[in-house]
N, C-alpha and C positions, 0 to 999 in steps of 0.2 A: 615392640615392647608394650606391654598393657598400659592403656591410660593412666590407670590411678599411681603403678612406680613411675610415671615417668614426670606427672603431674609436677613443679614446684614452680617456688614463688619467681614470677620474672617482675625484676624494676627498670628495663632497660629494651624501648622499643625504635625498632626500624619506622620510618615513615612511611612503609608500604601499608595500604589500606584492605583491608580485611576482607575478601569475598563474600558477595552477598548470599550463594547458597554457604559457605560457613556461617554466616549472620544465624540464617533459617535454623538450620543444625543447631545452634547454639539457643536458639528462642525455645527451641522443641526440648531439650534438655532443661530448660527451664521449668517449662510443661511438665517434663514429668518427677517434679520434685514431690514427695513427698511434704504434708501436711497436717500439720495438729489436728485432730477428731475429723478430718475432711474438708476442713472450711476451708476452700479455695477464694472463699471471697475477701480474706485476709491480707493477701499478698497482693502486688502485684509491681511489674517493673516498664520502665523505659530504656531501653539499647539505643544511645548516642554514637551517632559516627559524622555528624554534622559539627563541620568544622569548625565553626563561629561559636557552637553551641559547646563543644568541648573546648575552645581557650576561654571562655566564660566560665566554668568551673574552673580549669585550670588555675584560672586568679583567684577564682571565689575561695580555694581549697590549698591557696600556697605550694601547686602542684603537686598533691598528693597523688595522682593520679600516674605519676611518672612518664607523663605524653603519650599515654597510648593513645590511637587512633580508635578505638572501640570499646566504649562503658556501658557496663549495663548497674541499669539504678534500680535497686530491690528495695520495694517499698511495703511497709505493712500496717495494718489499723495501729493506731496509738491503744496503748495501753490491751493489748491482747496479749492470752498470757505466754502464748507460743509465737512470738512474734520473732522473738532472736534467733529460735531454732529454726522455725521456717523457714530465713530469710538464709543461714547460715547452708542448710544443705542445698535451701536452690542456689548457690553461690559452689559450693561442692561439686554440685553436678555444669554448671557451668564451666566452671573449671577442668574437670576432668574430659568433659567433651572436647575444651579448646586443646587441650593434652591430646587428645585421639586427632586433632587435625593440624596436630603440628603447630600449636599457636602457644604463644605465653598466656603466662596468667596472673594475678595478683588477687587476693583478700584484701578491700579496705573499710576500715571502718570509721579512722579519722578525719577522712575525707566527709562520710555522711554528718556529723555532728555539724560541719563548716556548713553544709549544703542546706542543714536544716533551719540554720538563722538566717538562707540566704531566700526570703518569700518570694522577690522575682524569679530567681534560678528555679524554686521547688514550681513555680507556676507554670514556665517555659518547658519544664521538664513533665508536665500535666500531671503533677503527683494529690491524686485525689483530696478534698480534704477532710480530713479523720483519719488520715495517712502521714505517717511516714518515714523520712529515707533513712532505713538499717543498713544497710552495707551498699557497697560497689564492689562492680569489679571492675577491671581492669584487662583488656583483651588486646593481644597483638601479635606481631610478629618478634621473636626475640632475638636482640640487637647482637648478643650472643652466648654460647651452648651454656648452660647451667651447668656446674661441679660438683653439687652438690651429693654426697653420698647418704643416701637414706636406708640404708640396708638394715642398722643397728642402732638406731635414734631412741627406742623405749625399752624400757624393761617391760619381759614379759616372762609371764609365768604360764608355764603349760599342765596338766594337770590328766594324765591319763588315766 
């Protein structure tokens, strides 16, 4: 099944720990995200799979992260004006890639707001400063099969 229909949101992860060439795959997908005007110098993230490091957010974030074993923290300059968008499709394509390898996934964003007041956590997490954390995600093995039918979710208008 193509990654992007099979893509949907997983809140519910096994405690198996994520392969380090999935990690790779997953970093590289990030890579090639798409960019406001080119500036690659905008973005930039940390992929968490260090355990002590993730139940530190875990707390910092009221578990927003839903125990996955692998977050990746999308981080971008303050105040750029392409900073949502950026941060939103390297987030897309992470996602979609964890979709091609069989992994869950999640969009979060309540989580970065927690992260952001939390200066030790953003330090630990080397988030530059002039930066920062717009979304997570949330990566893993899914604890089990998603239902979800997406076939018919928006109107659409076709216009031959």
């Amino acid at each position: 099944m193509d990654p992007i229909l099979k893509r949907v949101a997983v809140r519910k992860y096994t405690s198996e720990k994520v392969a380090s060439a999935d990690i790779e795959k997953l970093i590289a997908a990030f890579q090639a995200a798409p960019c406001g005007m080119h500036e690659a110098d905008v973005m930039q993230m940390t992929a968490v799979a260090n355990e002590a490091l993730l139940q530190k957010i875990a707390k910092a974030t009221s578990n927003a992260c839903y125990g996955a074993p692998l977050l990746f923290v999308i981080n971008t300059k303050k105040d750029n004006e392409f900073a949502e968008r950026d941060a939103s499709v390297a987030a897309e394509n992470l996602m979609v890639e964890a979709a091609g390898l069989n992994l869950g996934s999640v969009y979060l964003m309540g989580a970065a707001s927690k992260l952001n007041a939390a200066v030790d956590l953003q330090e630990e997490l080397e988030v530059d400063p002039g930066y920062e954390i717009k979304v997570l995600v949330a990566v893993g093995h899914a604890a089990e099969a998603p239902k979800e039918d997406r076939s018919n979710r928006y109107k659409v208008i076709v216009k031959k």
